[in-house]
C-alpha positions as CSV (number, residue, x, y, z in Angstrom):
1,X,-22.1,12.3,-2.0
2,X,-19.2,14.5,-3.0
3,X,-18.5,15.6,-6.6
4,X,-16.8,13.6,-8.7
5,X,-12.8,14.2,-8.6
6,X,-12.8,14.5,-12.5
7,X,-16.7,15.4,-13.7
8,X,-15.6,16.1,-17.4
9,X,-14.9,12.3,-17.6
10,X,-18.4,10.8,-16.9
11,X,-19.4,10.0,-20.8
12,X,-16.5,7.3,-20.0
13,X,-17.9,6.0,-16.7
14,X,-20.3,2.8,-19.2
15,X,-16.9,2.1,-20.7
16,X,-15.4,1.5,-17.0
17,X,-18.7,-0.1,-15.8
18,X,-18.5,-2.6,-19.2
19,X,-15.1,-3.7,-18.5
20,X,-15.5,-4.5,-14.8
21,X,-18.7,-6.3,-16.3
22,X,-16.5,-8.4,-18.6
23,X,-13.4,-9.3,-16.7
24,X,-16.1,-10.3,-13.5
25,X,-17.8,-12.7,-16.5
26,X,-14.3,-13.9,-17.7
27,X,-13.3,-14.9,-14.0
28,X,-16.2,-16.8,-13.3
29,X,-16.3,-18.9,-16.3
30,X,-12.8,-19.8,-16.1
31,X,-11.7,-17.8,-19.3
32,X,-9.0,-15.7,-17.3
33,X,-8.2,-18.7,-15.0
34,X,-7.4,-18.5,-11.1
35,X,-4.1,-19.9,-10.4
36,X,-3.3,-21.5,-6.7
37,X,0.8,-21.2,-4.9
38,X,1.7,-23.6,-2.1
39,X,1.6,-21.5,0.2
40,X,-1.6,-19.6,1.8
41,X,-2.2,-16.0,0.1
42,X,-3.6,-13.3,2.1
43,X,-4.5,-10.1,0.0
44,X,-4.4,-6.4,1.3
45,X,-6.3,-4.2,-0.8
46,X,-8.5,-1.1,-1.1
47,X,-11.4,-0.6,-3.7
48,X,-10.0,3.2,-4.5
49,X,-6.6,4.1,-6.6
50,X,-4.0,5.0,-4.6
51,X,-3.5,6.8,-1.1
52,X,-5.1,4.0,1.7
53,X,-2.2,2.9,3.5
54,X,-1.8,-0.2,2.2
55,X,1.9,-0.1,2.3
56,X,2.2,0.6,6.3
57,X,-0.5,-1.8,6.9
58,X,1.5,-4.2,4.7
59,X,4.3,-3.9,7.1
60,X,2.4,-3.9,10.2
61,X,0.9,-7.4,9.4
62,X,4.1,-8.8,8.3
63,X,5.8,-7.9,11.7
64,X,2.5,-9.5,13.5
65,X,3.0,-12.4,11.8
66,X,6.6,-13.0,11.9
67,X,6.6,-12.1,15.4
68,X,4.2,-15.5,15.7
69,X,6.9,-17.3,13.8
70,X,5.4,-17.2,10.2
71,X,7.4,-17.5,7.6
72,X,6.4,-14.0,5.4
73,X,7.0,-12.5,1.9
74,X,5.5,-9.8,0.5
75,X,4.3,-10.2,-3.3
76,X,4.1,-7.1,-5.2
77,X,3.6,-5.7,-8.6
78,X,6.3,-3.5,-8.3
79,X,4.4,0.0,-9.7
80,X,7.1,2.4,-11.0
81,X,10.5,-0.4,-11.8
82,X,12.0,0.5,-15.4
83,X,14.7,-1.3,-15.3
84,X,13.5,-5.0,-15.6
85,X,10.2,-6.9,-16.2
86,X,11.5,-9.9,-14.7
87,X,10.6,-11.3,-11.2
88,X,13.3,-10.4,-8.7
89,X,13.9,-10.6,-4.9
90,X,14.0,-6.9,-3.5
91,X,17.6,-5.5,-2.7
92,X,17.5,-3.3,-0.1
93,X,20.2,-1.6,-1.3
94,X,18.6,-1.3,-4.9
95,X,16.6,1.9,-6.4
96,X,13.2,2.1,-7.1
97,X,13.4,2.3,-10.5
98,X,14.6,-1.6,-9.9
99,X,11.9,-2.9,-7.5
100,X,9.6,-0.1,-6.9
101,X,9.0,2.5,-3.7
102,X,6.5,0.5,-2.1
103,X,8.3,-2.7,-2.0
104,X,12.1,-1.0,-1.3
105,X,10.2,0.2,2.0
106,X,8.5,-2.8,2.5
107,X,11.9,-4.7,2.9
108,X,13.2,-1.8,4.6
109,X,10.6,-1.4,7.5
110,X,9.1,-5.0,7.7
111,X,12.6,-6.8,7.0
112,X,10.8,-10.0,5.0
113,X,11.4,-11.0,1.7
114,X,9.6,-8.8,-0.8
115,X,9.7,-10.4,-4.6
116,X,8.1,-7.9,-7.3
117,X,6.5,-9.3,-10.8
118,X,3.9,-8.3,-13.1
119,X,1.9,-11.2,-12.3
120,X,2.2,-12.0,-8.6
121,X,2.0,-15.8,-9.1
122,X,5.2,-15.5,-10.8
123,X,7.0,-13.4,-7.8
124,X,4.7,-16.3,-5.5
125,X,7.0,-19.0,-6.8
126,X,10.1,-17.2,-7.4
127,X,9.4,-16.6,-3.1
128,X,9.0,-19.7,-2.6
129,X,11.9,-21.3,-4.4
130,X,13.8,-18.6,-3.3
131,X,12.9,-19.9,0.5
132,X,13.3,-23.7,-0.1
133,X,17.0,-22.8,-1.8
134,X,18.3,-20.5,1.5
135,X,16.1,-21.1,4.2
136,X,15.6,-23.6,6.7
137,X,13.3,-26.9,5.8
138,X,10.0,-24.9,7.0
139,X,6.3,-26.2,7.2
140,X,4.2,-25.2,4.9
141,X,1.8,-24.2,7.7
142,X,3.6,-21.8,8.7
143,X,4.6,-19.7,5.5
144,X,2.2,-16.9,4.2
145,X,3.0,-14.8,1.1
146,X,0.8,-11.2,1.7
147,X,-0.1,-9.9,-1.4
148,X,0.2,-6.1,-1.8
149,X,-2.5,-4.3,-3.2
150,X,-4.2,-7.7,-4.5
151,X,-7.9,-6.9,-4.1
152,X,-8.5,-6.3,-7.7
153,X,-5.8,-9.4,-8.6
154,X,-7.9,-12.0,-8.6
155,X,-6.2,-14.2,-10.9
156,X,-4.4,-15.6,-7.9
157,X,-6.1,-17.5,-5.0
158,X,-6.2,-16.1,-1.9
159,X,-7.2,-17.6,1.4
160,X,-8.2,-14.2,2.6
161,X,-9.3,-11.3,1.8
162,X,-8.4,-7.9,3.7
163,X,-9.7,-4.7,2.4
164,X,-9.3,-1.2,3.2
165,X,-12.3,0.9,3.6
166,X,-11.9,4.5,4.5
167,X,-14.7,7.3,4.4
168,X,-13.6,9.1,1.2
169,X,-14.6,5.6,-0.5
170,X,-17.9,5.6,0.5
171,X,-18.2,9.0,-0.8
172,X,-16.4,8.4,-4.2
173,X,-17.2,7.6,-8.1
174,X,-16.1,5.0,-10.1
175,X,-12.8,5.9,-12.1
176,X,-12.5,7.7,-14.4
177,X,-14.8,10.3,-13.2
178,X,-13.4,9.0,-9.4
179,X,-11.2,7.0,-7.9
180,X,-13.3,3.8,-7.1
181,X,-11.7,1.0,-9.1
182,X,-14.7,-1.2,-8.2
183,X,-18.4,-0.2,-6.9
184,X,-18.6,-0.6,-3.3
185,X,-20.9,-4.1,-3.9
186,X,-17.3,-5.3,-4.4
187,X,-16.4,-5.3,-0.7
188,X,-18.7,-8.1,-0.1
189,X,-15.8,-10.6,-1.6
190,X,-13.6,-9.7,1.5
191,X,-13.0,-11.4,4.8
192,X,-12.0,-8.5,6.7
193,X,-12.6,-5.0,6.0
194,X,-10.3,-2.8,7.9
195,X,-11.3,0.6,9.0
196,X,-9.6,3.9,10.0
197,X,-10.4,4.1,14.1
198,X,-10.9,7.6,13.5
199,X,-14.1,6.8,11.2
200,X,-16.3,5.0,13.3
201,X,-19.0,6.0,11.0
202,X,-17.9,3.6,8.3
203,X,-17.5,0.3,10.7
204,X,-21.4,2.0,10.9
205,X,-22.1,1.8,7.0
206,X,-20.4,-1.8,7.3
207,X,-22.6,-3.2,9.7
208,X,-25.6,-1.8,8.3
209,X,-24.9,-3.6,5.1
210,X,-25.4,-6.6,7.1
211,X,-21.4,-7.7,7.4
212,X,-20.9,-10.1,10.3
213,X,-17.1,-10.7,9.0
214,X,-14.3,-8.9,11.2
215,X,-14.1,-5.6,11.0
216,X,-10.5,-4.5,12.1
217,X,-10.0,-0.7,13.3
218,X,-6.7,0.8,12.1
219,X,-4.8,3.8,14.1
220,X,-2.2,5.6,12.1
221,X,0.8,7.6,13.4
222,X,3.4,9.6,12.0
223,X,6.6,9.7,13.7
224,X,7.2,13.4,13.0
225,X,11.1,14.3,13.6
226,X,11.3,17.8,16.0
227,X,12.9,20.5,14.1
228,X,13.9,24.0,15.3
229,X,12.7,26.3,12.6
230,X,10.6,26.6,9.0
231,X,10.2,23.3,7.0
232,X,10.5,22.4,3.2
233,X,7.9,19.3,3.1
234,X,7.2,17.8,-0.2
235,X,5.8,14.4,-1.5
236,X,5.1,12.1,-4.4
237,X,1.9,9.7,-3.2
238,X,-1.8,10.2,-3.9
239,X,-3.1,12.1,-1.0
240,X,-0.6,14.3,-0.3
241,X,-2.6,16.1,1.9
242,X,-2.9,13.8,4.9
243,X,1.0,14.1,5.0
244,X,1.4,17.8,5.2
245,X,-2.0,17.4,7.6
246,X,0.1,15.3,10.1
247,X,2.9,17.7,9.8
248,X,1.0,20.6,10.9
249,X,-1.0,18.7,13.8
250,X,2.7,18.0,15.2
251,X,3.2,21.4,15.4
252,X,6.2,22.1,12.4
253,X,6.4,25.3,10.9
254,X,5.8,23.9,7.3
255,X,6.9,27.4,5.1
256,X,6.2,25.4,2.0
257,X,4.2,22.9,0.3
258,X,5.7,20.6,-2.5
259,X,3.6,17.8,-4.3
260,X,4.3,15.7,-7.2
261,X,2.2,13.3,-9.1
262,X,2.0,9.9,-7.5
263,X,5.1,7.5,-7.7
264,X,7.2,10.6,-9.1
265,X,10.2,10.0,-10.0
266,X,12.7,12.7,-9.1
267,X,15.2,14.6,-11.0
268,X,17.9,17.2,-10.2
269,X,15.3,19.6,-11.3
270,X,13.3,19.1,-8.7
271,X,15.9,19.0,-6.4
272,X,17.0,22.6,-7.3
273,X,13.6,23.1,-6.4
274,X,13.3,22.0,-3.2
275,X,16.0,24.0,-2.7
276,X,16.1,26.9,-3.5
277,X,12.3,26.5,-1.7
278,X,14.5,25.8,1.2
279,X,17.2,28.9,0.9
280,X,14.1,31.1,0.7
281,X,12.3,30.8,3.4
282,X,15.1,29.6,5.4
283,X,14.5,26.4,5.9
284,X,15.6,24.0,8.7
285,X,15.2,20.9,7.3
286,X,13.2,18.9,4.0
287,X,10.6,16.6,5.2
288,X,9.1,13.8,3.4
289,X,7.4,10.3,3.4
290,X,10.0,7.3,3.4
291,X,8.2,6.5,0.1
292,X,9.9,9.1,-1.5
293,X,13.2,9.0,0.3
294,X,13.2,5.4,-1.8
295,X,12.4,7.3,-4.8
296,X,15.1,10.0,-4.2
297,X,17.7,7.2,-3.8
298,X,21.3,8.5,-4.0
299,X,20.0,11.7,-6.0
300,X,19.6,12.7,-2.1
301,X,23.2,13.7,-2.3
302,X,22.8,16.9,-4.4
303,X,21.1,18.9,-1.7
304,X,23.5,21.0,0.2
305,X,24.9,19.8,2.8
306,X,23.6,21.9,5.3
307,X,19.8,21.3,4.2
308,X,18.9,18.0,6.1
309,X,16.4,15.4,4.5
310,X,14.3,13.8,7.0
311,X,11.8,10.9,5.9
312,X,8.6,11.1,8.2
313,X,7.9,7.1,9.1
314,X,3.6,6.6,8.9
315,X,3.1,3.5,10.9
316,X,-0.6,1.4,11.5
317,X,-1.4,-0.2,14.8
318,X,-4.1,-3.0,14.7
319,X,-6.5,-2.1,17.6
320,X,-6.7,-5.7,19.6
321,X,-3.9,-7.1,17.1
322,X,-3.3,-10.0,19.1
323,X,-7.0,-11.0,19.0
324,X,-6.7,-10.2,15.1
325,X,-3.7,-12.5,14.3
326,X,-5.2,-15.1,16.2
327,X,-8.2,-15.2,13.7
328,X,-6.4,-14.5,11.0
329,X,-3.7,-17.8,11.8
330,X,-7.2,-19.9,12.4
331,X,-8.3,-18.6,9.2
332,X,-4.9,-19.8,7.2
333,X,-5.0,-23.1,8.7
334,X,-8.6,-23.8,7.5
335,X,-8.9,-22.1,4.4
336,X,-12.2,-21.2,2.6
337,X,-13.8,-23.2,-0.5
338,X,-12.8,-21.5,-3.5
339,X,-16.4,-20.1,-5.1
């Protein structure tokens, strides 16, 4: 095991452990009640806080599906939105502060509906009145609402399950010494467990827990724009490490290294930052992820002119998608007993 990410926090780790304890009793005795949409749910979610790639899988899925002929949305919590607490269709011409990065790239990239609310069975219905008001008479058989980041939302059903399990999870704490929202037990509630392709050693640790579910291997890609000289990159997101990683494997000349806390939200502060960064080292260009090009918004417009701002697209292939979809669509259509 590695150390824990925060050690001085352990005297709080019963607390955590008492909570999970209490909400898992509250959910099966019907005190915090599961609540069902007419539509089939299926969840995408991760067991650690922040930094899986649940967002570009998100998207990938979408476009499977849709490519099918599935009617998609994308219910989301909307993390970061200050501006309203109501449920609200994404705008793709709106700011995060409004609907959140995640879901602003989600309709940008996947180009579905995206509806964000603090409880996702309120954006689930907003979706689907939303669909029966300007859409085509669909079947219901046909229309699937993904939940983003639902794995620890359990107060609305699901049909399936998808979770994300990477190698830093199975060598991870609970929060708040680590990042593990749940103990790794929890991954026995999912359907599918989806793995990084370049971790074959934890589709290993999966099968030797016995799993004879689907396990689904993941290959990521960063579109990385060329540049002719020195780079600025900076990011917002929780492991900001894999970005500038991916950078440097595609052979940029990164002259500096900017990261903010997760979901930051920038001011024109930080963008004298970036560049005066930039004028320093003579930079070529700003590079960042297309979660914080939402973030940045029209704030972009106070770099100079001559310093360009490129957003670095990550994108996630489904190894044997088509195989994939096929279960997953036999999966919607003959959905599992709720238990």
């Amino acid at each position: 095991m590695t150390r824990a990410a925060r050690p001085l926090l352990w005297p709080l780790a019963p607390a955590y452990r008492l909570a999970l304890a209490l909400r898992e009793f509250e959910l099966r005795t019907g005190l915090k009640p599961v609540r069902r949409l007419s539509w089939p749910v299926v969840s995408i979610g991760n067991l650690s806080a922040g930094g899986a790639g649940k967002t570009p899988f998100a998207i990938a899925l979408a476009r499977a599906l849709a490519a099918r002929g599935v009617h998609i949305d994308v219910l989301s919590r909307g993390y970061g939105r200050r501006r309203s607490a109501l449920p609200l269709l994404v705008d793709t011409s709106g700011t995060a502060e409004e609907f959140g990065d995640e879901p602003l790239e989600i309709a940008h990239e996947a180009g579905v509906p995206v509806v964000v609310a603090a409880e996702r069975y309120e954006a689930g219905i907003l979706a689907e009145e939303a669909s029966r008001q300007f859409s085509e008479p669909v079947s219901p058989h046909f229309c699937v609402h993904l939940l983003d980041d639902g794995f620890q939302h359990r107060q609305l059903h699901r049909d399936v399950d998808i979770l994300l399990l990477s190698c830093r999870d199975l060598n991870d704490y609970l929060l708040p010494a680590g990042n593990l929202r749940e103990a790794l037990r929890a991954a026995e509630r999912a359907d599918v467990i989806a793995v990084p392709a370049v971790e074959p050693e934890v589709a290993d640790w999966v099968k030797a827990q016995g799993w004879e579910r689907p396990v689904w291997r993941l290959r990521r890609r960063m579109d990385v724009p060329h540049v002719d000289g020195p780079v600025i990159a900076f990011c917002g997101i929780a492991r900001p490490e894999q970005f500038f990683a991916g950078l440097k494997r595609a052979g940029l000349r990164i002259a500096a290294r900017l990261a903010f806390a997760d979901h930051h939200l920038y001011t024109a502060d930080d963008l004298k930052r970036l560049a005066t960064a930039a004028q320093q080292n003579s930079a070529a260009a700003l590079l960042t992820t297309e979660k914080d090009r939402a973030r940045l918004g029209e704030m972009a417009s106070l770099l100079p002119a001559s310093l360009p701002l490129k957003a670095v697209p990550l994108r996630i292939e489904i190894a044997d998608e088509a195989a994939a979809i096929d279960w997953l669509l036999n999966r919607i259509r003959t959905p599992r007993t709720p238990g």
